[in-house]
C-alpha positions in Angstrom: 52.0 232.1 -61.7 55.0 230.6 -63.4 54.9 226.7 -64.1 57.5 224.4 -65.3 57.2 220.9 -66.4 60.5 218.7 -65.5 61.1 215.1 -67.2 62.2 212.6 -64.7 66.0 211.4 -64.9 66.0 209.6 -61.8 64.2 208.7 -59.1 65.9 211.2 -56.4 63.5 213.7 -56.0 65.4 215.8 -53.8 68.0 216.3 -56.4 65.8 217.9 -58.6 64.4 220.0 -56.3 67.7 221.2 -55.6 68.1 221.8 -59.5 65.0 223.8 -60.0 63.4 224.9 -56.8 59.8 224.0 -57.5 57.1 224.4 -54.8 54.5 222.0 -55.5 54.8 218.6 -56.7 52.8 216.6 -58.5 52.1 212.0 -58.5 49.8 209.8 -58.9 47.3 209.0 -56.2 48.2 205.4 -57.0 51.3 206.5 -54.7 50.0 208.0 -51.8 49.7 206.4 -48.6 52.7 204.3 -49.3 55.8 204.5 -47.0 58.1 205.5 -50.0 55.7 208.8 -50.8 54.9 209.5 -46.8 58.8 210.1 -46.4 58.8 212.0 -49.5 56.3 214.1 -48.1 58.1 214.6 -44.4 61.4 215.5 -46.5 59.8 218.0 -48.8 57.5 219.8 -46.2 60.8 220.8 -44.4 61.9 222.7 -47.2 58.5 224.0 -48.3 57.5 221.8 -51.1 53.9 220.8 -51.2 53.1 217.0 -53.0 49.5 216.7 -54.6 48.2 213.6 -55.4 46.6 213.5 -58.8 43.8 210.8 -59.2 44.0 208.0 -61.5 42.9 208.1 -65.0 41.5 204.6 -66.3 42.5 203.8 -69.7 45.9 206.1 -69.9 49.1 204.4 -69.3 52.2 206.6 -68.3 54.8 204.5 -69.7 52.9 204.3 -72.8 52.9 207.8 -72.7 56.4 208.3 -71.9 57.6 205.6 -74.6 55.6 207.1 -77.5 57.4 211.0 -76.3 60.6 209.2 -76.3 59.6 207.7 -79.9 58.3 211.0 -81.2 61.9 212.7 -79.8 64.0 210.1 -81.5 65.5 208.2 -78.5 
């Protein structure tokens, strides 16, 4: 099994699906059920691509996350 971890650079998720042809793809369940994710998921089944929802973790904050990466990276 081959995996491959993509940073987001926008929100158009189809345009990085184009880019690196992944099968599976992985949010939040903080996302699911809402009409923006349900069209992700119609879109994406027609071409194969499977969303899982990932529960929520209490106490760990993805922008504080993503802001100490970006620190650590220098940008």
């Amino acid at each position: 099994m081959w995996m491959k971890s993509s940073p987001k650079k926008n929100m158009n998720k189809m345009e990085a699906w184009e880019k690196y042809a992944f099968d599976v793809m992985f949010v939040g369940d903080d996302w699911k059920g809402s009409a923006t994710w349900h069209q992700f998921e119609l879109e994406f089944a027609e071409v194969g691509v499977a969303i899982e929802y990932l529960p929520y973790t209490k106490g760990t904050s993805s922008t504080q996350l993503r802001q100490t990466i970006q620190f650590i990276n220098g940008k």
